[in-house]
KEVEXLUM-213703 format. One record per residue: chain; residue in three letters; residue number from 1; z negated, y negated, x negated of N, C-alpha, C in turn. Coordinates in steps of 0.05 Angstrom, whole numbers, plus 5000, padded with zeros to 4 digits. Each point is the difference from the previous one (the first is absolute). Layout:
N
- A, ALA, NUM, Z, Y, X, Z, Y, X, Z, Y, X
...
//
This chain:
107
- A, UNK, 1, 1047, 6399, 8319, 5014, 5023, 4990, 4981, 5022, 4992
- A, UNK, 2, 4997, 5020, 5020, 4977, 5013, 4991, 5008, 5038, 4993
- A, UNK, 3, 4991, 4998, 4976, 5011, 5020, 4989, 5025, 4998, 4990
- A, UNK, 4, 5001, 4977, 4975, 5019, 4992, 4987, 4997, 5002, 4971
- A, UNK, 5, 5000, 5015, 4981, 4976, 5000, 4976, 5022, 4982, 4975
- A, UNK, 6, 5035, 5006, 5007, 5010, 4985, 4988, 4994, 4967, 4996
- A, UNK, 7, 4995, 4992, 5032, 5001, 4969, 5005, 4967, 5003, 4994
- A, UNK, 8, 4984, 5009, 5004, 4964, 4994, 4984, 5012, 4998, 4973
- A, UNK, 9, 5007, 5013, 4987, 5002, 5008, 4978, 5012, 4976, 4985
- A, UNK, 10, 5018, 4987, 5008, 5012, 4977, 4994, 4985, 4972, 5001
- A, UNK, 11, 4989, 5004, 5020, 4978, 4976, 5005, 4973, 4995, 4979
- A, UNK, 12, 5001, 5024, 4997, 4975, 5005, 4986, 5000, 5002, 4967
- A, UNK, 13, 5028, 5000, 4995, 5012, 4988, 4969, 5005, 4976, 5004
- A, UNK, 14, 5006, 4986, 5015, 5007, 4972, 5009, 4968, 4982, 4994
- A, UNK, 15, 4979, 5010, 5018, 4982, 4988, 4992, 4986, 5000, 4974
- A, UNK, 16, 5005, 5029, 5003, 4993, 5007, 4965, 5003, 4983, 4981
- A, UNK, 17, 5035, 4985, 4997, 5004, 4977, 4990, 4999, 4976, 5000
- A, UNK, 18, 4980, 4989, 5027, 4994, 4985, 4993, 4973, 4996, 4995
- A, UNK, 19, 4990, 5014, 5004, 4967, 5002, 4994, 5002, 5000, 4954
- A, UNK, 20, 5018, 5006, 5001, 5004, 5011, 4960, 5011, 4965, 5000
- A, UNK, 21, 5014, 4997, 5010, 5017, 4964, 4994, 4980, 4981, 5001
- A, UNK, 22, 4979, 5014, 5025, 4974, 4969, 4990, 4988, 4998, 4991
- A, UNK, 23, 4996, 5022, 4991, 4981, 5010, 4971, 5014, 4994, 4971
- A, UNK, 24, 5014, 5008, 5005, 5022, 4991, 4973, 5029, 4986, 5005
- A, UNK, 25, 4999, 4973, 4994, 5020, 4982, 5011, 5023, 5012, 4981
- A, UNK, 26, 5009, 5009, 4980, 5018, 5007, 4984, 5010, 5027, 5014
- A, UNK, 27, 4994, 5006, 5019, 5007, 5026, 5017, 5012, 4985, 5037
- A, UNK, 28, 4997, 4973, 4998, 5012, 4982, 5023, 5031, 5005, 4998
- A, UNK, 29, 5021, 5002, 5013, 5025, 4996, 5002, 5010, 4982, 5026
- A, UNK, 30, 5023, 4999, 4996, 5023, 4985, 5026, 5013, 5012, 5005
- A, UNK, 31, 5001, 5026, 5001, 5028, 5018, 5009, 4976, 5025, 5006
- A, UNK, 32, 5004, 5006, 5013, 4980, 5030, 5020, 5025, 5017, 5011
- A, UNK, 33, 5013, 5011, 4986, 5019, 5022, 5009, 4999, 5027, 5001
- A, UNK, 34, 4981, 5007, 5022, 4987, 5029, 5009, 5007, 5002, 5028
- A, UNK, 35, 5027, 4987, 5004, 5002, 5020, 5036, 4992, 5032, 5003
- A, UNK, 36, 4994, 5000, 5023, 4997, 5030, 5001, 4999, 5015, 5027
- A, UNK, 37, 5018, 5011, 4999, 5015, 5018, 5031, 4976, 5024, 5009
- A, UNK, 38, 4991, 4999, 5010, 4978, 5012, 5007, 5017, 5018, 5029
- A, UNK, 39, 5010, 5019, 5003, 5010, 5014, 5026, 5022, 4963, 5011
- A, UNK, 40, 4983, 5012, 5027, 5020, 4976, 5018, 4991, 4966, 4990
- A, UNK, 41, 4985, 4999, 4991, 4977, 4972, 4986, 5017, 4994, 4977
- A, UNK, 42, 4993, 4972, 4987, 5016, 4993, 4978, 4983, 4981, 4995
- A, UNK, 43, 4984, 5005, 4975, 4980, 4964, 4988, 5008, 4987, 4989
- A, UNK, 44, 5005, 4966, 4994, 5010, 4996, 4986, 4979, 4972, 4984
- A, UNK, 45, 4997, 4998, 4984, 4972, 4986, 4981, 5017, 4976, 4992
- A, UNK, 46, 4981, 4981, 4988, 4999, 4967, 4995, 4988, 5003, 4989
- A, UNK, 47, 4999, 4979, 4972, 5028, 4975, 5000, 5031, 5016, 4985
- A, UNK, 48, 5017, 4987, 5018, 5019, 5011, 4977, 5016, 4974, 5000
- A, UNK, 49, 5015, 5003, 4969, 5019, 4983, 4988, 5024, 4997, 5008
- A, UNK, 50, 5010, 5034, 4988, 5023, 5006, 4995, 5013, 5007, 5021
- A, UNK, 51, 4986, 5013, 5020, 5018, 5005, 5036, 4992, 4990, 5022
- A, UNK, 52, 5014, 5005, 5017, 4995, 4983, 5026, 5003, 5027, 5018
- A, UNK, 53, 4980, 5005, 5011, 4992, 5027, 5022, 5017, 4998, 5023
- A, UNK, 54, 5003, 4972, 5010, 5012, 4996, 5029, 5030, 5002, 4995
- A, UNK, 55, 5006, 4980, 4977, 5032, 5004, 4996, 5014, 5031, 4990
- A, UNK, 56, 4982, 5022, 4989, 5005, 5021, 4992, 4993, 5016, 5025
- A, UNK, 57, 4989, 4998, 5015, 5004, 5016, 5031, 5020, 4985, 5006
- A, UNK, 58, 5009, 4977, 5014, 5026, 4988, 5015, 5025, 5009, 4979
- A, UNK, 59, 4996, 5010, 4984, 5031, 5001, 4982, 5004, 5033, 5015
- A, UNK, 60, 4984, 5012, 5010, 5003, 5025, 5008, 5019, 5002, 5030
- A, UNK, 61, 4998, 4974, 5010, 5020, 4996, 5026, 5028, 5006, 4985
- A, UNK, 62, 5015, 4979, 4979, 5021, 5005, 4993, 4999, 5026, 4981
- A, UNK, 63, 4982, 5012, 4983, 4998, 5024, 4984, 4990, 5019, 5018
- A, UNK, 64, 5000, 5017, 5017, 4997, 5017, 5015, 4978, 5013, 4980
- A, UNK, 65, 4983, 5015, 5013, 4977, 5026, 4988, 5008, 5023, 5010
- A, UNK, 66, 4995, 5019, 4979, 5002, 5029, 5002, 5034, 5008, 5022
- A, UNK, 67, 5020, 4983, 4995, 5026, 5003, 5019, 5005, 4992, 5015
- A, UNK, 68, 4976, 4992, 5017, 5006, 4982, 5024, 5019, 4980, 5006
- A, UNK, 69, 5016, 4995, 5017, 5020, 4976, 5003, 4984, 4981, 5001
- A, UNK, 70, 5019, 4979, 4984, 4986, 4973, 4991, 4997, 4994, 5029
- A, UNK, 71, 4990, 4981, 5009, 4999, 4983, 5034, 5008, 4963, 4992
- A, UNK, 72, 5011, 4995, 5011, 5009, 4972, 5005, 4992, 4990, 5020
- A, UNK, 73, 4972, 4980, 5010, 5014, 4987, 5021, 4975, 5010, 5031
- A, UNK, 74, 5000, 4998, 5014, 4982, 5009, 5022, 5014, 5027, 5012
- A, UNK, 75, 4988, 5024, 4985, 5017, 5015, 5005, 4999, 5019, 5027
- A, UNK, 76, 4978, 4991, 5015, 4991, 5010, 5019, 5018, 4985, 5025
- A, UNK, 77, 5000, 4979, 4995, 5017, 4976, 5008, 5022, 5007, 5010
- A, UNK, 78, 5018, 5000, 4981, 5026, 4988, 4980, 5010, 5031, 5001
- A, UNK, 79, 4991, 5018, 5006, 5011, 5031, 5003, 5023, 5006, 4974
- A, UNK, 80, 4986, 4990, 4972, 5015, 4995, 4977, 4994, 5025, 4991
- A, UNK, 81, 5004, 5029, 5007, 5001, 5017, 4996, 4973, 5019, 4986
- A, UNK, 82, 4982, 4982, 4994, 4981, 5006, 4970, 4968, 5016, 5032
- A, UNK, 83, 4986, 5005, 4987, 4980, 5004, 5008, 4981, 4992, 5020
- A, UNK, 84, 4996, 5005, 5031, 4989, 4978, 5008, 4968, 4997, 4985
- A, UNK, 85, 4989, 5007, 4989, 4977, 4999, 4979, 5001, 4999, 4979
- A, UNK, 86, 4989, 4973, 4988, 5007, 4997, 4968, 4965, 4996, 4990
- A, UNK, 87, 4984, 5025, 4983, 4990, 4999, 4999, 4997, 4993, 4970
- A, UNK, 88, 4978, 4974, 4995, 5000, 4974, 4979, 4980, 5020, 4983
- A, UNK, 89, 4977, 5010, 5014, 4964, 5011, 4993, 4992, 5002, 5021
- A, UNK, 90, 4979, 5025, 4986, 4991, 5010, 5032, 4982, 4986, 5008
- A, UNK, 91, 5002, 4989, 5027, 4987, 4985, 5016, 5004, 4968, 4998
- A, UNK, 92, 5020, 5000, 4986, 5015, 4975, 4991, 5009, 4990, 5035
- A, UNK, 93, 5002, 4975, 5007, 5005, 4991, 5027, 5031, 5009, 5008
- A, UNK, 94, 5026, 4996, 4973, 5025, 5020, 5004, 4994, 5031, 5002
- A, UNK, 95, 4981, 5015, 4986, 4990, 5028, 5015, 4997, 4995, 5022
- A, UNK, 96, 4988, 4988, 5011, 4991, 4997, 5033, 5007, 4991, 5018
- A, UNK, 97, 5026, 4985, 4985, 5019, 4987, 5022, 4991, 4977, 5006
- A, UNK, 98, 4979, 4981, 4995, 5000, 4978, 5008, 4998, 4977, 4976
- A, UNK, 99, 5010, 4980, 5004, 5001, 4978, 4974, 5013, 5011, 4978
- A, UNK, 100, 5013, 5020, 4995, 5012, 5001, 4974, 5025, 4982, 4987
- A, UNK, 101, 4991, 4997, 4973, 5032, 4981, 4991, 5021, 5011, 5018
- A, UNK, 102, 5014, 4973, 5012, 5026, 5011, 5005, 5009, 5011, 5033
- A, UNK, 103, 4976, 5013, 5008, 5001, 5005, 5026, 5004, 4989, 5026
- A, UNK, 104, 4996, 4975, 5001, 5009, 4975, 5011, 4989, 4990, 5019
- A, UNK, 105, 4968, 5012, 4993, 4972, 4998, 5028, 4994, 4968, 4986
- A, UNK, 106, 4998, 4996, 5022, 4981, 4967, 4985, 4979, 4995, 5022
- A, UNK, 107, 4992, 4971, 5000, 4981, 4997, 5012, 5016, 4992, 5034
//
């Protein structure tokens, strides 16, 4: 990602913390909740507790983003009215059309 100063920027508090955590264990946690949307990019940090990254993107099939119709189903397929592109993250294999949840490519 070059020429991204959001996503440097993020990374570089990320390490920040952990370089301070091994130095001082009372500054260690289990929950790292600093996503961060950088343009089309999205980071998302470890360890966490309290959420689950994958099940909070897949809830976005049935919860639509920014309006979009929800999609059910292989919709490329299944001509179920929705989008023939369901983009998960950019460069995500559903961005790209190949192997995404759901899509119905296998081996």
């Amino acid at each position: 990602m070059a020429d991204n100063q959001a996503l440097y920027g993020a990374y570089a508090a990320y390490f920040t913390r952990q370089v301070e955590a091994q130095a001082d264990p009372s500054k260690q946690v289990s929950d790292v909740l600093m996503d961060t949307q950088a343009g089309r990019a999205k980071a998302y940090f470890f360890p966490r507790a309290t959420t689950d990254v994958i099940v909070d993107i897949l809830s976005t099939v049935d919860d639509p983003v920014d309006g979009k119709p929800a999609c059910h189903g292989n919709c490329e397929r299944s001509g179920g009215g929705c989008p023939a592109s369901v983009t998960v993250g950019a460069g995500s294999p559903a961005a790209t059309g190949g192997g995404g949840v759901g899509d119905g490519a296998g081996p």
